[in-house]
Residue frames as qw, qx, qy, qz and C-alpha x, y, z in Angstrom:
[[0.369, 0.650, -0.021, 0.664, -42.74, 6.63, -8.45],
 [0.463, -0.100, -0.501, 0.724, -41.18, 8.82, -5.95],
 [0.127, -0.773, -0.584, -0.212, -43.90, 10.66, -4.23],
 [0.356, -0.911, 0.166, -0.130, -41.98, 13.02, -1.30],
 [0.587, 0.357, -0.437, 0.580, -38.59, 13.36, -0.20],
 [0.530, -0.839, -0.121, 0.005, -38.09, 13.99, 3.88],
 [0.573, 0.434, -0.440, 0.539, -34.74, 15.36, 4.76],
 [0.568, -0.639, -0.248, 0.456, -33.26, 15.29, 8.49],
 [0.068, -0.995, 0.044, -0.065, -31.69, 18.74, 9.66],
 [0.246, -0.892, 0.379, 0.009, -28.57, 18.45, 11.64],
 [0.622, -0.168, 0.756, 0.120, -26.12, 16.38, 9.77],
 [0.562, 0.203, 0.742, 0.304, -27.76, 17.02, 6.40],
 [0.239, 0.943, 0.125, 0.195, -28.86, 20.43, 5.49],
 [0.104, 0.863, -0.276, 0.411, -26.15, 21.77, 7.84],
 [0.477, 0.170, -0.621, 0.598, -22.93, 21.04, 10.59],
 [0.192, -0.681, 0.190, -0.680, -24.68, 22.02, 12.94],
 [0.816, -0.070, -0.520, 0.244, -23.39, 18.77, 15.29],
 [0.553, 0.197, -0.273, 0.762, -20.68, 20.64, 16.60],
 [0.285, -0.516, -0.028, -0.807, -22.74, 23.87, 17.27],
 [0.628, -0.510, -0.009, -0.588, -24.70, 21.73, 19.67],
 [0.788, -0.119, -0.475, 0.374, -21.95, 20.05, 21.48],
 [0.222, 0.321, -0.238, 0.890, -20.64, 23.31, 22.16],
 [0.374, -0.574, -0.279, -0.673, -24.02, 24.25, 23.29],
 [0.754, -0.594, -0.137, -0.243, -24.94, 21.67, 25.95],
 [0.626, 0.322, -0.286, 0.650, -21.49, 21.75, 26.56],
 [0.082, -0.367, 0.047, -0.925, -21.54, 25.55, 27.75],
 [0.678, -0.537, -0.006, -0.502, -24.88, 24.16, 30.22],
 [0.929, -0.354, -0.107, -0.006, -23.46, 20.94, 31.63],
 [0.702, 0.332, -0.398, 0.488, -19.70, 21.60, 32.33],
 [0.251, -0.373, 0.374, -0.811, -20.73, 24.23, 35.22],
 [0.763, -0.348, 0.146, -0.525, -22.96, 21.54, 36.92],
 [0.225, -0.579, 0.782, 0.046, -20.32, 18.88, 36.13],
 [0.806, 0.178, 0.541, -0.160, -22.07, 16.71, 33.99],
 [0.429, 0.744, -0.330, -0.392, -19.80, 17.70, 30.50],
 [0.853, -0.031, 0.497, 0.157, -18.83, 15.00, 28.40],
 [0.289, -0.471, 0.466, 0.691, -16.38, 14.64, 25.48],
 [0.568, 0.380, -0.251, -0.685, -17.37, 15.21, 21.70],
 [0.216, 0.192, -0.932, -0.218, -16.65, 11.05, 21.39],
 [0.185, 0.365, 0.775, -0.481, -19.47, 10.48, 24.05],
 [0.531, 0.386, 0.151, -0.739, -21.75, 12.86, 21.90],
 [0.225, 0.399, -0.745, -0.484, -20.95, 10.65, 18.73],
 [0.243, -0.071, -0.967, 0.016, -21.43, 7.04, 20.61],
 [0.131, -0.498, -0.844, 0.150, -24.48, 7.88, 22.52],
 [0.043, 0.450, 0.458, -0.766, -26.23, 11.61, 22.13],
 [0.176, 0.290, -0.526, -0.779, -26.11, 12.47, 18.55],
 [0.165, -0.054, -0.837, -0.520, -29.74, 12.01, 17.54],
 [0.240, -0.651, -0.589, 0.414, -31.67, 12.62, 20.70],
 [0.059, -0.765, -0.108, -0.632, -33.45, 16.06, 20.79],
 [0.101, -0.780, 0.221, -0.576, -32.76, 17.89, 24.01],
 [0.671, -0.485, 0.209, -0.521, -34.92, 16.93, 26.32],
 [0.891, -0.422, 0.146, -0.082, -33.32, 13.54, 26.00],
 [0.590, 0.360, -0.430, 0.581, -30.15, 14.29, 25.44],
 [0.291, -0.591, 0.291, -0.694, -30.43, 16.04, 28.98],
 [0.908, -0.212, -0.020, -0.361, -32.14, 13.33, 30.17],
 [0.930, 0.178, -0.142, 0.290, -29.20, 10.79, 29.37],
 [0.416, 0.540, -0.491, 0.543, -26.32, 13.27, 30.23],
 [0.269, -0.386, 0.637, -0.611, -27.79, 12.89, 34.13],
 [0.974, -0.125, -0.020, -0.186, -28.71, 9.31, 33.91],
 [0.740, 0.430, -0.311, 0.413, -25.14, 8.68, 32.45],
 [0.116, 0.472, -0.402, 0.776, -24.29, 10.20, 36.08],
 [0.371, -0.325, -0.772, 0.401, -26.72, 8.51, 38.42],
 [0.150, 0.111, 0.109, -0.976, -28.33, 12.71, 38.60],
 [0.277, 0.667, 0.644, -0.252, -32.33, 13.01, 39.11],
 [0.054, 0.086, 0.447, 0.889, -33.74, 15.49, 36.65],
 [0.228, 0.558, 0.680, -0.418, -36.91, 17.03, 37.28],
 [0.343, 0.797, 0.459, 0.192, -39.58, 18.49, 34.54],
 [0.069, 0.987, 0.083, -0.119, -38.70, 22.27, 35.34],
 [0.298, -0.838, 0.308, 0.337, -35.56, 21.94, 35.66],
 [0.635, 0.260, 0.628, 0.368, -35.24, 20.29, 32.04],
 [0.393, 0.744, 0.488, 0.234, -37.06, 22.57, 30.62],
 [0.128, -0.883, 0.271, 0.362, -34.38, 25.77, 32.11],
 [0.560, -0.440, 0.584, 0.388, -31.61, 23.46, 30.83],
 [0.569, 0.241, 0.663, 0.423, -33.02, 23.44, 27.39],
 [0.130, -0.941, -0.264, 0.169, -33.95, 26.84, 27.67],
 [0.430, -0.746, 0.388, 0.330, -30.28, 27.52, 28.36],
 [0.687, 0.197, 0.587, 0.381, -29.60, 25.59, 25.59],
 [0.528, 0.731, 0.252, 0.351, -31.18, 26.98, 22.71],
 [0.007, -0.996, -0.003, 0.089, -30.06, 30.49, 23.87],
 [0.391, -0.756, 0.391, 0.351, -26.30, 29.27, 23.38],
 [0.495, 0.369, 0.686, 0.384, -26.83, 27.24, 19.87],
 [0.402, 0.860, 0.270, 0.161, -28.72, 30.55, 18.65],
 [0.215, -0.897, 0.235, 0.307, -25.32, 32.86, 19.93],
 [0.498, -0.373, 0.570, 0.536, -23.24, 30.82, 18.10],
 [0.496, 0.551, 0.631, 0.229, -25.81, 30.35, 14.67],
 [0.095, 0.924, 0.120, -0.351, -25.89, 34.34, 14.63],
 [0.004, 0.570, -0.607, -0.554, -22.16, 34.76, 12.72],
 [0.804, 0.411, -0.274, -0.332, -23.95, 32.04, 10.02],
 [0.685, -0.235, 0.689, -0.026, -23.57, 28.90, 8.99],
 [0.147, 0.233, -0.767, -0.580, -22.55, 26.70, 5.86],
 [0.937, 0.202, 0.009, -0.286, -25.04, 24.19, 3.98],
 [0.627, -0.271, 0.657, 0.319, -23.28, 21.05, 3.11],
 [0.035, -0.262, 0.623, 0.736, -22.11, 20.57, -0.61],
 [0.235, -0.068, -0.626, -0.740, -25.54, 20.57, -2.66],
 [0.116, 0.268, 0.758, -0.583, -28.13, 20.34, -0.11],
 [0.174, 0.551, 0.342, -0.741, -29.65, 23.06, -1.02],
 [0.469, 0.376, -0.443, -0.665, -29.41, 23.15, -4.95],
 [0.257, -0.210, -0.896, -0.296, -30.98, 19.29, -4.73],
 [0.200, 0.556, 0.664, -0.458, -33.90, 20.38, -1.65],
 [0.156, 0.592, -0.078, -0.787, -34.52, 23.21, -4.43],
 [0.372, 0.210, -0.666, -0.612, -34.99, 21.16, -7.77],
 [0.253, -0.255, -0.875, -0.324, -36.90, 18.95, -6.15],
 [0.143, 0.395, 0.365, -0.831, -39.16, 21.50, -4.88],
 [0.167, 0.382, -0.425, -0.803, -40.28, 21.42, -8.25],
 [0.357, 0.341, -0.852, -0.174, -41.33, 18.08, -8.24],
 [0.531, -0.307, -0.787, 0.066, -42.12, 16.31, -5.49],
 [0.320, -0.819, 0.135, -0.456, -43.41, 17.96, -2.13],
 [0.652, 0.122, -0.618, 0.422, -40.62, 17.62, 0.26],
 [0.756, -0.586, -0.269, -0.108, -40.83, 17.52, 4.03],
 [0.323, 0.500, -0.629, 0.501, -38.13, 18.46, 6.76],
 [0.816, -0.367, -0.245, -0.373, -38.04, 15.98, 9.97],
 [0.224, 0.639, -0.495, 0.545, -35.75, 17.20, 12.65],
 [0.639, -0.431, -0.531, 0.352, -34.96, 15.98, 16.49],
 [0.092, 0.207, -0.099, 0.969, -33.78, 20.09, 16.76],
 [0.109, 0.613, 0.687, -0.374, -36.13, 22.31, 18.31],
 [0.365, 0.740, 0.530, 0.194, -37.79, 24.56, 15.83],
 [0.153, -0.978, 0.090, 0.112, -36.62, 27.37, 17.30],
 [0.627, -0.285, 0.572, 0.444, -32.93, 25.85, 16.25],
 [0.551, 0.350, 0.618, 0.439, -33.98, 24.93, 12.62],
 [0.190, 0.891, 0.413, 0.009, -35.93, 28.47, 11.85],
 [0.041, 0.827, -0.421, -0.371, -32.75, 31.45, 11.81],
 [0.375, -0.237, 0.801, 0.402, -30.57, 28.54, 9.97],
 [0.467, 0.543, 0.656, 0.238, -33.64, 28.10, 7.28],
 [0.059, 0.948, 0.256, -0.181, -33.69, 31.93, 7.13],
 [0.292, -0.696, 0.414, 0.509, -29.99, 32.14, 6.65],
 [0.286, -0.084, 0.877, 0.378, -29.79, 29.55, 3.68],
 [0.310, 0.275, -0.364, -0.834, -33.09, 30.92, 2.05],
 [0.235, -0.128, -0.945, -0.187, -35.03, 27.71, 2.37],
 [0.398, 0.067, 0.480, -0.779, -38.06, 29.17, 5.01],
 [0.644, 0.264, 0.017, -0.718, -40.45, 28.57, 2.22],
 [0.123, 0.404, -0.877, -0.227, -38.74, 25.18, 1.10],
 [0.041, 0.008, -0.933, 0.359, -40.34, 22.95, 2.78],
 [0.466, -0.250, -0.485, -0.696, -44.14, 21.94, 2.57],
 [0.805, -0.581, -0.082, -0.084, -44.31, 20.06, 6.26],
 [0.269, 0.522, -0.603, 0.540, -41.72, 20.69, 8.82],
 [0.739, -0.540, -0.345, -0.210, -41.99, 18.40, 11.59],
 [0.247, 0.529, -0.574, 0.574, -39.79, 18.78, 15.30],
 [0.290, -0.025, -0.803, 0.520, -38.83, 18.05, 18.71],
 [0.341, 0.079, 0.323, -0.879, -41.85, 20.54, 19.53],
 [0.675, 0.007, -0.425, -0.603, -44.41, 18.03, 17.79],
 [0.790, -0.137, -0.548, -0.239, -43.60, 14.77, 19.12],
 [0.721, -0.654, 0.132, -0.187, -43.20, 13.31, 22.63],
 [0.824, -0.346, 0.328, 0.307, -40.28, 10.97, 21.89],
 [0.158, 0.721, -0.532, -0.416, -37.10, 11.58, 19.50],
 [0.751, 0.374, -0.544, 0.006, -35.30, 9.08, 17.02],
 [0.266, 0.135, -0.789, -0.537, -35.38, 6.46, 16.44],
 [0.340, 0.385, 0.699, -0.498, -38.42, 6.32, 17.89],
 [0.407, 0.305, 0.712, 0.485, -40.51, 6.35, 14.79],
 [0.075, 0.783, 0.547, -0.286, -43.44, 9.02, 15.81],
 [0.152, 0.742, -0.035, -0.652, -41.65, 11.90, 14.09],
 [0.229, -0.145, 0.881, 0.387, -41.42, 10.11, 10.93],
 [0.055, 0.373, 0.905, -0.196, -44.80, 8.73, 11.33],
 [0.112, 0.810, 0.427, -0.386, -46.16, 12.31, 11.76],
 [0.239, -0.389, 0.520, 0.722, -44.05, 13.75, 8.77],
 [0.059, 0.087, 0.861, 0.497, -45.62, 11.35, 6.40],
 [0.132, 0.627, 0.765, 0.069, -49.33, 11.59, 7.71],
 [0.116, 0.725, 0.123, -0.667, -49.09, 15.70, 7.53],
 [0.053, -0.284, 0.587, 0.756, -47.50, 15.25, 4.09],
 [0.063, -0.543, -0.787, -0.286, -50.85, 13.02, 2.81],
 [0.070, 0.802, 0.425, -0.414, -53.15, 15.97, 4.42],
 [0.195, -0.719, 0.218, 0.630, -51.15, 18.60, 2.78],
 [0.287, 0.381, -0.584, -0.656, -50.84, 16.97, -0.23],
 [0.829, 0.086, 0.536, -0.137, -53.85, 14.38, -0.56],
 [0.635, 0.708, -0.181, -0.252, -53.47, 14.55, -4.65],
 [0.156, 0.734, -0.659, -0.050, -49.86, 13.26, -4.36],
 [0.882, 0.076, -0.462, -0.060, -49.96, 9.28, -3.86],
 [0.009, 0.568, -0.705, 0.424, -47.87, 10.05, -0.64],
 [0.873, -0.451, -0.112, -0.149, -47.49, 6.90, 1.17],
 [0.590, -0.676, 0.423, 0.126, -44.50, 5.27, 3.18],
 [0.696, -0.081, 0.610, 0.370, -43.47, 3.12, 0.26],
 [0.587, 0.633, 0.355, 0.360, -43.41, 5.96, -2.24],
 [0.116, -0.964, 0.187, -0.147, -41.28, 8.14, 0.08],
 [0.766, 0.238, -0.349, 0.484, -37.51, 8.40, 0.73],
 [0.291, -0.953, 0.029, -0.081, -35.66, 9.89, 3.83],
 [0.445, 0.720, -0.314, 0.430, -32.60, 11.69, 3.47],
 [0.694, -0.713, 0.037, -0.093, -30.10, 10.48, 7.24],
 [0.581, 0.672, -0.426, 0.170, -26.91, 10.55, 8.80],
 [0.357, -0.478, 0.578, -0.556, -27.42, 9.06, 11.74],
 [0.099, -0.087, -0.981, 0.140, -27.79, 5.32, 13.08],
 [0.112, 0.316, 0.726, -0.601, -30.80, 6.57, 15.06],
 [0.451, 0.461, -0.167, -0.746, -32.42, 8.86, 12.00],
 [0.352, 0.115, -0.881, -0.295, -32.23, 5.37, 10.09],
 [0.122, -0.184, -0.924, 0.312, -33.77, 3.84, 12.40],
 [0.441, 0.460, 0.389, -0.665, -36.98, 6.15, 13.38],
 [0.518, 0.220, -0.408, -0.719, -37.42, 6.29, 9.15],
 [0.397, 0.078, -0.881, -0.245, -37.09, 2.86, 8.29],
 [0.053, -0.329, -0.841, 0.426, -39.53, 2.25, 11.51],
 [0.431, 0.405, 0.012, -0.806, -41.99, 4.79, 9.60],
 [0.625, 0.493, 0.605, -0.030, -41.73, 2.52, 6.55],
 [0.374, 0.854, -0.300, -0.200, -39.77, 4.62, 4.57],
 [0.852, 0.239, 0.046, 0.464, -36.57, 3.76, 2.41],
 [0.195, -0.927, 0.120, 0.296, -33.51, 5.86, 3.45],
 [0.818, 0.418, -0.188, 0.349, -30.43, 7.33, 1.80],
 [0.756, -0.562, -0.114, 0.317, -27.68, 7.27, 4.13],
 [0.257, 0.881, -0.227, 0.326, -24.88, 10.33, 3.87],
 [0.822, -0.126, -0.295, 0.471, -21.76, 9.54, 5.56],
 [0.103, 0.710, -0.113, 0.688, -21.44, 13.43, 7.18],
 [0.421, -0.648, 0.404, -0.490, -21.37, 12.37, 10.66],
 [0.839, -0.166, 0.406, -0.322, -20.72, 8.69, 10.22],
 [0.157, -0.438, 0.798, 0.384, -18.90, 6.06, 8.57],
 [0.721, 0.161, -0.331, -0.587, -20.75, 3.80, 6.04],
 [0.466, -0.045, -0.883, -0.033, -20.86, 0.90, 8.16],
 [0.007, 0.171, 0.704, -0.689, -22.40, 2.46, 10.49],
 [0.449, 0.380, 0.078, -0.805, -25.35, 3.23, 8.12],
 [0.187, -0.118, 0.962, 0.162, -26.15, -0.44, 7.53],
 [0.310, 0.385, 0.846, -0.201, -29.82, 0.26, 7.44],
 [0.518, 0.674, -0.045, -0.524, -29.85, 2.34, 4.43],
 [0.859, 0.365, 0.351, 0.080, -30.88, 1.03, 1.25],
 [0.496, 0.718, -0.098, 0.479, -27.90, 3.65, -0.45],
 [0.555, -0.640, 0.052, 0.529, -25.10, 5.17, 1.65],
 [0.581, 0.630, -0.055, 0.512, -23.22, 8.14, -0.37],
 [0.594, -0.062, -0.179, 0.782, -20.50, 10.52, 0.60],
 [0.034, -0.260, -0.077, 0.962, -22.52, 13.53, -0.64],
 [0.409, 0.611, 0.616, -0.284, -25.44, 14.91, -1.72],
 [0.060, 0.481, -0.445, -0.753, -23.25, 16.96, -4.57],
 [0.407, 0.208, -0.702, -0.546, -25.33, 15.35, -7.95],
 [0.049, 0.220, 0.968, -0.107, -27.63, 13.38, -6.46],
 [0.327, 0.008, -0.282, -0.902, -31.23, 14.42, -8.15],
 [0.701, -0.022, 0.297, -0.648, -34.49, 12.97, -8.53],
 [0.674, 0.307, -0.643, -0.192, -33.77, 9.93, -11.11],
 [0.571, 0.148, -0.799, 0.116, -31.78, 8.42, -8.44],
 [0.324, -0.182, 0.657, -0.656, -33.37, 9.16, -5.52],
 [0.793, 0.201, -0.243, -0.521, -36.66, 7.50, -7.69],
 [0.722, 0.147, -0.673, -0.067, -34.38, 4.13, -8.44],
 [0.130, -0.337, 0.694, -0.623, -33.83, 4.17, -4.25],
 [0.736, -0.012, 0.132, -0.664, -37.89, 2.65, -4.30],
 [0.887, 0.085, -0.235, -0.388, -37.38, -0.35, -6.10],
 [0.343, 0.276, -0.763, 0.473, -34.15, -1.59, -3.68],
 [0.651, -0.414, -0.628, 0.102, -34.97, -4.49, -1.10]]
């Protein structure tokens, strides 16, 4: 039986892609390192900052030192939170399926965002309290599809909830990203793929691909377990 439910952030609770093109956008176009929104698609989307940064001055032959990462993500957030302030949408039933199975199963959010990102946007949409482990770019050293934030998702969820049978093969994570596939399915989870920032061939390595999360519930997230 389905034991937990993990759901990525950007891409599946909320648009908030776009928001953070705009962002690192707004840092790297004054130092000349700005790429177009196709570049963010084919090669950023899914990195947390530090290595999206990282990559936008490799992808340029540009050193990068520690401090001066850490302004540039600095800079960051502070233009992602100007724009989050006028609010933001939820995609179509996010929220009324993270909410019924709240009831149910303890569910887990397991972002590449920094926290400081994810927190006004949970506050806006009424979910703060949603979530039983919330795991982020501030926890782990590497991003998707590295596995480690996955990894550490699942083993807070078993502390948190020993009672609950939580293991990797009795959890499901919720992605919409090549790279989010990848870090779960390198956890040992089963994923269902959402086609909100991707095409469904590009989410070959979920066991489901849908269009939306409108009507999708616990039943079928459940039958997701017993697919190869």
């Amino acid at each position: 039986m389905l034991a937990a439910v993990i759901f990525d952030f950007d891409g599946i609770i909320v648009d908030t892609e776009p928001i953070h093109y705009r962002a690192f956008q707004e840092v790297l176009v004054p130092l000349g390192l700005g790429y177009p929104w196709t570049d963010y698609l084919d090669r950023y989307i899914g990195f947390d900052d530090r290595d999206a940064f990282r990559e936008a001055f490799r992808a340029r032959g540009e050193s990068l030192s520690e401090d001066h990462l850490y302004q540039l993500i600095g800079e960051k957030a502070r233009a992602f939170n100007r724009v989050i302030s006028s609010g933001v949408e939820p995609y179509p039933g996010v929220v009324e399926l993270i909410l019924s199975l709240v009831e149910t199963v303890p569910v887990a959010l397991c972002s590449g965002a920094l926290r400081s990102d994810i927190a006004p946007i949970l506050q806006q949409l009424k979910l703060t309290n949603a979530f039983g482990v919330i795991v982020t770019a501030d926890d782990v050293p590497t991003s998707k599809p590295d596995p480690a934030s996955y990894r550490l998702a699942l083993q807070r969820l078993i502390s948190r909830f020993p009672d609950s049978s939580i293991s990797a093969e009795s959890s499901i994570a919720i992605e919409d990203t090549p790279a989010g596939i990848a870090s779960a399915r390198g956890a040992g989870l089963q994923v269902l793929g959402v086609t909100n920032s991707y095409p469904a061939d590009k989410l070959s390595g979920a066991c489901k691909v849908v269009e939306t999360l409108a009507g999708i519930d616990y039943p079928e997230l459940n039958s997701l377990l017993s697919r190869p």
